[in-house]
C-alpha positions as CSV (number, residue, x, y, z in Angstrom):
1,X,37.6,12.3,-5.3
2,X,35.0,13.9,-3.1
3,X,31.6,14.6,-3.8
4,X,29.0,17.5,-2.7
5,X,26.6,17.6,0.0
6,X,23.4,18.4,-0.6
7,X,21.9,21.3,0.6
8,X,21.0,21.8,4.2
9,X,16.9,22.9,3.5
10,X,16.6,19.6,1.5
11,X,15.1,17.7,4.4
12,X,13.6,14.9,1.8
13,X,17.3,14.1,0.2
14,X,19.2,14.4,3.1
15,X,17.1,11.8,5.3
16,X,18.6,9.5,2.1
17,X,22.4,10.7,2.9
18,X,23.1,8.3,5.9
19,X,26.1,10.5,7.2
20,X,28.9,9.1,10.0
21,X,27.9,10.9,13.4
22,X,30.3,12.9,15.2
23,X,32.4,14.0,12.2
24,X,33.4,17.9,12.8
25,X,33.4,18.9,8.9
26,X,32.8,17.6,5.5
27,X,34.4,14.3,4.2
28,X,35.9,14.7,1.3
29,X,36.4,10.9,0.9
30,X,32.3,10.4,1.1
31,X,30.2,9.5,-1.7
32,X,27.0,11.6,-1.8
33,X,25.3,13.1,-5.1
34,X,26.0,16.3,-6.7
35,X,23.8,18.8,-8.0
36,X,21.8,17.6,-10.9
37,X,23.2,14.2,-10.4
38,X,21.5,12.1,-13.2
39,X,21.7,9.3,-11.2
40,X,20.0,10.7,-8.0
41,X,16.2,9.5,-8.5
42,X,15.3,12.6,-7.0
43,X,16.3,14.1,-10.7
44,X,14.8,11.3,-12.9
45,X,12.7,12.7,-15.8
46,X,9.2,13.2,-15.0
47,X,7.9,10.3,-17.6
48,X,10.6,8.1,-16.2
49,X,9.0,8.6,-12.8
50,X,5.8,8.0,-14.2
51,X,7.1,4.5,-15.6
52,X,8.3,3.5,-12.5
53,X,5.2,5.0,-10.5
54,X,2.9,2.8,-12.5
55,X,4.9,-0.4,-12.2
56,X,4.8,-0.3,-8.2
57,X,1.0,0.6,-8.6
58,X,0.7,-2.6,-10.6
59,X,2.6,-4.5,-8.0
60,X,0.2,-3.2,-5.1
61,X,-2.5,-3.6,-7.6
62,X,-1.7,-7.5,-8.2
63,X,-1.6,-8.1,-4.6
64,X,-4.8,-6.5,-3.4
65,X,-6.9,-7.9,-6.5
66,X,-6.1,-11.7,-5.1
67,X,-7.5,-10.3,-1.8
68,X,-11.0,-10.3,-2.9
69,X,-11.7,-12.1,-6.3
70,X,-12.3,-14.9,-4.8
71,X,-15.4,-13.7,-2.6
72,X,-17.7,-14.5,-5.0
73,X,-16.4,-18.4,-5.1
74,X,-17.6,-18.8,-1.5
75,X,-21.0,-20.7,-2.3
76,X,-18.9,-22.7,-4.6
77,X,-16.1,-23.5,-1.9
78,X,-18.8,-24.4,0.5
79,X,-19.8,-27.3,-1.8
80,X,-17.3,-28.3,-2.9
81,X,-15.4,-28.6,-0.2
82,X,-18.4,-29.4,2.1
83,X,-17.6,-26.5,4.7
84,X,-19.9,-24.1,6.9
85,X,-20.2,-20.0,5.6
86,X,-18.0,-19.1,8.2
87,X,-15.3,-21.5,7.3
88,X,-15.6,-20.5,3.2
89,X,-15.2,-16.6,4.3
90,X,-11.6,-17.7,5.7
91,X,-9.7,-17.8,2.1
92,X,-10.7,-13.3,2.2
93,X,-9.0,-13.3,5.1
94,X,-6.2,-15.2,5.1
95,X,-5.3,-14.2,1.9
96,X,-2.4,-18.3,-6.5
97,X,-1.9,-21.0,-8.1
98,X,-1.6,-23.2,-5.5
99,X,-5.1,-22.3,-4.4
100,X,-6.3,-23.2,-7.8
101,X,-5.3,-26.9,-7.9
102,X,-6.1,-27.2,-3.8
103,X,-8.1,-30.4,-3.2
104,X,-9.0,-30.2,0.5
105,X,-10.2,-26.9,3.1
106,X,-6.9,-27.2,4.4
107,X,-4.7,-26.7,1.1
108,X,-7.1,-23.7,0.0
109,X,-6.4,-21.9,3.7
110,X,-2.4,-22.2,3.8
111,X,-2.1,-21.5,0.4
112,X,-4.0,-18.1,0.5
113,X,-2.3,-17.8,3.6
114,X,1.5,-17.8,2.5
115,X,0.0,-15.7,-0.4
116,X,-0.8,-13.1,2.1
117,X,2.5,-13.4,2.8
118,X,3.9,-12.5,0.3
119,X,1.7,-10.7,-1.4
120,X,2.1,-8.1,1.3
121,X,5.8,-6.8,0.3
122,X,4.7,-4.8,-2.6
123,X,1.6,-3.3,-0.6
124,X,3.5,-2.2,2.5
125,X,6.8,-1.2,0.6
126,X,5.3,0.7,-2.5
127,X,4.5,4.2,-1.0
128,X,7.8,4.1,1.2
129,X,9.7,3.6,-2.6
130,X,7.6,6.7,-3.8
131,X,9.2,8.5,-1.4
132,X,13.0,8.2,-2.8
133,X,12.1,9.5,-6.4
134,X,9.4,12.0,-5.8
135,X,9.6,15.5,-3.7
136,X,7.8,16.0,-1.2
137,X,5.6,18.6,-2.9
138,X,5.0,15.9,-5.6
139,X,4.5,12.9,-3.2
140,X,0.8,13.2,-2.6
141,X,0.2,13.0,-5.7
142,X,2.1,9.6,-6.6
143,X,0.7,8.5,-3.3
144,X,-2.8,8.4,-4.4
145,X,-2.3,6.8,-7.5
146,X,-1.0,4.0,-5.8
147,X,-3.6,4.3,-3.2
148,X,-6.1,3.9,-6.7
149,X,-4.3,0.5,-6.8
150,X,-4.0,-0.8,-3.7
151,X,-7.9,0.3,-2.9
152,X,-9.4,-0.3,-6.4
153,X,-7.9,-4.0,-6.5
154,X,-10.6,-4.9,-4.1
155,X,-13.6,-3.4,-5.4
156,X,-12.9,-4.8,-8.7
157,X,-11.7,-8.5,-7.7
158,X,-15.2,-9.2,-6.9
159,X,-16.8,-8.4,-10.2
160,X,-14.1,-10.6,-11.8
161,X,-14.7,-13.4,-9.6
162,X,-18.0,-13.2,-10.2
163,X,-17.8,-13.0,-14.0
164,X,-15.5,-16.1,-13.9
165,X,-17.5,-18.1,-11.2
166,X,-20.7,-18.3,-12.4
167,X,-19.1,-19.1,-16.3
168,X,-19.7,-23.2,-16.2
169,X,-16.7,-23.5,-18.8
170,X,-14.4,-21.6,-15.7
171,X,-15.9,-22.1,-12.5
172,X,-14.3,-20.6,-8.8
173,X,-10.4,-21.7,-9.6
174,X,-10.1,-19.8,-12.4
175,X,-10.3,-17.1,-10.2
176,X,-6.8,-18.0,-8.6
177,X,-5.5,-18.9,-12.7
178,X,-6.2,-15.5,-13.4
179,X,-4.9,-13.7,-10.7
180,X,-1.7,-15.7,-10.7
181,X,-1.1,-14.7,-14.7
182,X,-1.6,-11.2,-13.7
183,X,1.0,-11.3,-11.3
184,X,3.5,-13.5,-13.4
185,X,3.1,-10.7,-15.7
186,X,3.6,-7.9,-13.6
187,X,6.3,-9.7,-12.1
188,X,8.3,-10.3,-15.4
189,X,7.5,-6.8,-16.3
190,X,9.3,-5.1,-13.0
191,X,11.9,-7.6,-13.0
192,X,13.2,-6.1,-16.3
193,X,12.1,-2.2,-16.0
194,X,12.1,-1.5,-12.1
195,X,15.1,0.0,-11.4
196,X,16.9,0.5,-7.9
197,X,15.5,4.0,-6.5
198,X,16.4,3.5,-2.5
199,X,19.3,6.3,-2.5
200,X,21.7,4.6,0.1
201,X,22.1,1.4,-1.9
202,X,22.4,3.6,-5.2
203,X,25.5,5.9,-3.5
204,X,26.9,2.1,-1.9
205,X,27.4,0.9,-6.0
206,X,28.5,4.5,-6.8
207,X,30.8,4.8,-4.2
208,X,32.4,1.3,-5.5
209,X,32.9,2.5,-8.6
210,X,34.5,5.4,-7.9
211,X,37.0,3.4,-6.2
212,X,37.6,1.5,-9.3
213,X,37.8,4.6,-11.6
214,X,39.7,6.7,-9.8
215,X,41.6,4.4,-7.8
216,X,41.0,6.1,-4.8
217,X,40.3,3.4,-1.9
218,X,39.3,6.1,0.5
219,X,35.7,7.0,-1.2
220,X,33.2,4.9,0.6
221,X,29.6,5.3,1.6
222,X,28.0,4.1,5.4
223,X,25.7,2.2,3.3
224,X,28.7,-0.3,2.5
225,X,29.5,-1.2,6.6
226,X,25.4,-1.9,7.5
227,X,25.0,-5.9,8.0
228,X,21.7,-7.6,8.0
229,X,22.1,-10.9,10.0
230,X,20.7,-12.6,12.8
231,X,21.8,-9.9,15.8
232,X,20.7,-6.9,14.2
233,X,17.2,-8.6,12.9
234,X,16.5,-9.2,16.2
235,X,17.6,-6.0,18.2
236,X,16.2,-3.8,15.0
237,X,13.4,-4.9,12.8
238,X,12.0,-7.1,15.7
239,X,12.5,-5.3,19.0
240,X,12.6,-1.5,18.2
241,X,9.1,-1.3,16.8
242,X,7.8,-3.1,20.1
243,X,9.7,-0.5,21.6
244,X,8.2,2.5,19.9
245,X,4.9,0.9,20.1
246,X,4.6,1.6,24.1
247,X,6.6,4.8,23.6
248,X,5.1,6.9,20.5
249,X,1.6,7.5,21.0
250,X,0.9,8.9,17.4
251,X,2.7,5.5,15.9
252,X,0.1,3.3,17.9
253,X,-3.3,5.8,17.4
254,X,-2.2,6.2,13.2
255,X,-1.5,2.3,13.4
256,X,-4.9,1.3,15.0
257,X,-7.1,4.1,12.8
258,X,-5.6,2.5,9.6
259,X,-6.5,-1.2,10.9
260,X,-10.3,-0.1,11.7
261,X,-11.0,1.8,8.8
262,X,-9.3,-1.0,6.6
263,X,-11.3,-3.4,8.6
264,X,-14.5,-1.7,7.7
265,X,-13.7,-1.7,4.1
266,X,-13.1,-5.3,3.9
267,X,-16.5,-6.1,6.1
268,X,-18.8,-3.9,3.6
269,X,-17.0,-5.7,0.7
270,X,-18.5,-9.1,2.1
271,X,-21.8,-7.0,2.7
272,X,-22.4,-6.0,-0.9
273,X,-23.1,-9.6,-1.9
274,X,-25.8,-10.1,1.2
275,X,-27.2,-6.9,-0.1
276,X,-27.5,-7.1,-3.7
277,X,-27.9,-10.9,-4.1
278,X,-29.4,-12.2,-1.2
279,X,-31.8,-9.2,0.1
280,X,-32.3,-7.8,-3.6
281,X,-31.9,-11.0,-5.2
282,X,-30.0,-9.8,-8.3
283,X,-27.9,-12.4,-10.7
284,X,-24.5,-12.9,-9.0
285,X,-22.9,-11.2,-11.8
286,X,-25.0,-7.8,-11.8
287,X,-25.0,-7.7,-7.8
288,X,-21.4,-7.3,-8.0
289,X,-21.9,-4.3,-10.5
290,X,-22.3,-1.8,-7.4
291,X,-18.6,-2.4,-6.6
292,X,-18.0,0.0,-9.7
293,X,-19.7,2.9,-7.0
294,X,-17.1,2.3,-4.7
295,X,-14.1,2.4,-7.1
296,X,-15.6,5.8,-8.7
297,X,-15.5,7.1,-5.3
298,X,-11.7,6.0,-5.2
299,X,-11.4,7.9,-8.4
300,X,-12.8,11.3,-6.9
301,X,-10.9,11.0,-3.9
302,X,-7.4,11.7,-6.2
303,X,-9.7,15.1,-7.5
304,X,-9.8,16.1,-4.3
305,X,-6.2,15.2,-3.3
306,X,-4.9,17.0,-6.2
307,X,-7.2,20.0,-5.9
308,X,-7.8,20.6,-2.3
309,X,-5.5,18.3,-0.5
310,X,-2.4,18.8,-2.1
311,X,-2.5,23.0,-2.5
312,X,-3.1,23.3,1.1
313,X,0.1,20.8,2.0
314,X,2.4,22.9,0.0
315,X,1.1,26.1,1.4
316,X,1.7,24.5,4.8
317,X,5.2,23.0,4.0
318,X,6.6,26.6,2.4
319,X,5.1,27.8,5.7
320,X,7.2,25.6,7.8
321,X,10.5,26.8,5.9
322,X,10.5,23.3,3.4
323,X,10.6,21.1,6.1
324,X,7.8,17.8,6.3
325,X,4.7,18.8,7.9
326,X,3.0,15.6,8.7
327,X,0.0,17.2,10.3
328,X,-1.0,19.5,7.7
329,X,-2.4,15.8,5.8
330,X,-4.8,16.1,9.0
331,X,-7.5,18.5,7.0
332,X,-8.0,16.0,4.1
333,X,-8.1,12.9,6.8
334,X,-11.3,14.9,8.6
335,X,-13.2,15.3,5.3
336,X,-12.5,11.5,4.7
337,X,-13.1,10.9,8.1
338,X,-16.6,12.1,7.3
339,X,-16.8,10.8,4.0
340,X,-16.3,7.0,5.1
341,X,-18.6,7.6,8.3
342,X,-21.7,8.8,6.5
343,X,-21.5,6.7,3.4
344,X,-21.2,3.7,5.7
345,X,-24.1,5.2,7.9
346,X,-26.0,5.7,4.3
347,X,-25.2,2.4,3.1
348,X,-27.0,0.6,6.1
349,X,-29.9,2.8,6.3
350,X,-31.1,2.2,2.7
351,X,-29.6,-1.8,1.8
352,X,-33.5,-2.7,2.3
353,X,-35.1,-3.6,-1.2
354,X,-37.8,-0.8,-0.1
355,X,-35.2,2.4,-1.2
356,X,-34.1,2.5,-4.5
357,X,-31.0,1.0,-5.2
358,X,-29.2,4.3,-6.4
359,X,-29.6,5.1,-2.9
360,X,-26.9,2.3,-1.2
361,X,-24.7,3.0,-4.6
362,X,-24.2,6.5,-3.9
363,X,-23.5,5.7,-0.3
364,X,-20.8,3.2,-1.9
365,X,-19.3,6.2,-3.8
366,X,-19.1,8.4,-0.6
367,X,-17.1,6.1,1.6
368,X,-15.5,5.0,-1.2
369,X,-13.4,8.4,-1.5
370,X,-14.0,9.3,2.0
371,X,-11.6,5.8,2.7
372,X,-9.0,6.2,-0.2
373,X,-8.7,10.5,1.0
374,X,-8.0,8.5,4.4
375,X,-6.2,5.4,2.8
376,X,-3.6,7.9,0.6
377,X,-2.9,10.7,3.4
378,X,-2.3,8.1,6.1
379,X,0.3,6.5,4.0
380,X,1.9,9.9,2.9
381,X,2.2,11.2,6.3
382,X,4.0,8.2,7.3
383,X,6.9,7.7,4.3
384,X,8.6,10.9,4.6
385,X,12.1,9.2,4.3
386,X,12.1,6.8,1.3
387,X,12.1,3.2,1.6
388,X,13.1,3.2,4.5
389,X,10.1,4.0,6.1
390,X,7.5,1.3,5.6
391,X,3.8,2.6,6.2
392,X,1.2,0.8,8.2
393,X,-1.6,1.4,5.5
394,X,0.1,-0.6,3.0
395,X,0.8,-3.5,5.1
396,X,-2.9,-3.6,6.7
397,X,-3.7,-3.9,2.9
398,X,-1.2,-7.1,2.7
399,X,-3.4,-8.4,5.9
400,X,-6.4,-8.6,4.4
401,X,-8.0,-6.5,7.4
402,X,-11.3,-8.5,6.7
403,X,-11.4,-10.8,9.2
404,X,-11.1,-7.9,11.7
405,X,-9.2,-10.0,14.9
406,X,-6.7,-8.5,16.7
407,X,-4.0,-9.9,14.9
408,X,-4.7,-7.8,12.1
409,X,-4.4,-4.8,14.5
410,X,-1.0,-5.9,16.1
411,X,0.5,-6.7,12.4
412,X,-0.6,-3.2,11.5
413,X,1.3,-1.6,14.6
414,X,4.1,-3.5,14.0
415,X,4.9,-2.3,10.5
416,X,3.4,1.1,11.5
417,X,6.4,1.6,14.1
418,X,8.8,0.4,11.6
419,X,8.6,3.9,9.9
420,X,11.5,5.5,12.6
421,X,13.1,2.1,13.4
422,X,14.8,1.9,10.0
């Protein structure tokens, strides 16, 4: 029983098809989708899309909420665990329950390390995932409401922390007991509703039961013959990326611009305390408040993706015949560009108790877009195949990029390269 091939202007679907090379005409033995396919993702419902749009988003938004809520437990972690400043700032960037019943420096560290970890797979992987359900014309859009997540996790974490810090019935570990219930949550929650949406795997179990139905043991997908083991790790995932690194210029200048910029989010998240606490000597609950500047600022930057940004890709991409124009996200990136630059620039000039502090706030609600407008093109520009394309944004988000070492950088570049390597 053969199937159809999608058309050849489809660029989106047909990066999903994983065709044999060097066949000289259609297979009729191999499994692809057919027009209006209900079980391409490609032609899920809108509000189904919008389900499974929102449960990634909550993924990436578990993960980058543990990054930060515990920022405002540093005084506490210095005491108790009888440590210098620089030492307590370590948990932010190593980056939950096993944090929460740590005893020593030591046990806090590694455990917010392997949390990191692993709290990185949803970050890196959710915008690739976008990208096998939503068109191209569309994926802006779903882009930047998981950049929302991934960005306003951050900005928020602190004013939770802070709120369940300074509450002597709580105290700093209930900042970990509360960020590990959100995630058990969100966990149980996808594991139930999150369906499969990477198209090769999808056409792999179609292509098997087609065999059964029909009884013909010719259908078969590629997808069935690929092997993960110890060879291919090695020679793919590991060495290919190194490979592109020296050889793609754009992979490596994309890779280190997402590293600084997140960098410099993460260092003015540990500023706002300094400012608001120590230099304007506000209650550790209300000098957290101004975090809600930055995550309005997140919330204008999907205005202006979805009014500004967004028209002028699709005017571009109808202009280059349907097919991906990853350059055209450049315009959007420049008006962030400035965005984050001045609102950083702003921020400094008036943190002094001397301006008002509207002043610094604002500032906070400029760079606050101008990074997400950044944040959400970056991460578009790079996932133009599905899943299999993992983005460096998403990953530096995983990193916690606040510690700003170059480790940070070569992680990002790693991942970044991975995007063609898969």
């Amino acid at each position: 029983m053969g199937m159809t091939h999608l058309p050849e202007t489809d660029h989106a679907r047909r990066a999903d098809e994983e065709k044999p090379a060097n066949r000289l005409g259609p297979d009729p033995n191999l499994v692809g989708w057919e027009e209006n396919d209900p079980e391409n993702p490609h032609n899920f419902s809108t509000l189904y899309k919008c389900w499974i749009t929102f449960q990634l988003g909550m993924l990436a938004l578990s993960a980058s909420l543990g990054s930060s809520i515990t920022s405002p437990a540093q005084t506490k972690l210095e005491a108790y665990l009888d440590i210098s400043t620089e030492v307590s700032i370590l948990p932010v960037s190593l980056y939950i329950i096993g944090t929460a019943t740590s005893k020593n420096t030591a046990a806090v560290l590694i455990s917010r390390y392997f949390a990191g970890v692993f709290g990185s797979a949803p970050v890196s992987n959710v915008s690739a995932a976008l990208g096998d359900f939503f068109h191209m014309k569309a994926r802006a859009v779903a882009g930047t409401s998981y950049a929302i997540c991934v960005v306003g996790g951050p900005t928020m974490g602190p004013i939770i922390g802070a709120a369940l810090t300074n509450n002597p019935r709580l105290g700093w570990r209930w900042t970990e007991y509360i960020e590990a219930i959100i995630v058990f949550f969100v966990f149980t929650v996808t594991f139930f509703c999150l369906p499969e949406v990477y198209g090769p795997v999808l056409l792999h179990k179609k292509a098997k039961r087609l065999r059964k139905e029909t009884g013909n043991q010719e259908l078969y997908h590629p997808h069935e013959h690929l092997k993960v083991d110890a060879y291919s790790i090695v020679t793919k995932h590991f060495s290919r990326p190194l490979v592109m690194l020296v050889t793609e210029p754009m992979v490596t200048v994309i890779a280190l611009y997402a590293s600084f910029t997140y960098a410099l989010l993460y260092l003015t998240l540990e500023v706002f305390p300094i400012v608001f606490n120590e230099i304007r000597q506000w209650k550790p609950v209300v000098a957290t408040l101004p975090f809600i500047g930055l995550f309005v600022g997140v919330l204008l930057s999907a205005a202006f993706v979805i009014l500004v940004g967004q028209p002028y890709y699709i005017r571009k991409w109808e202009e280059g015949g349907g097919n991906p124009v990853p350059e055209a996200r450049l315009m959007p990136m420049a008006v962030g560009g400035f965005l984050f630059t001045g609102g950083l620039f702003w921020f400094g000039w008036t943190a002094e108790p001397s301006y008002s502090w509207g002043l610094p706030v604002v500032a906070a609600v400029m760079f606050g877009c101008g990074f997400c407008i950044i944040f959400g093109q970056s991460n578009v520009s790079q996932s133009g195949g599905g899943t299999s394309d993992v983005d460096p944004w998403g990953y530096c988000g995983g990193t916690d990029s606040g510690s700003f070492s170059v480790p940070d950088l070569w992680s990002a570049v790693e991942k970044d390269v991975e995007v063609c390597a898969i």
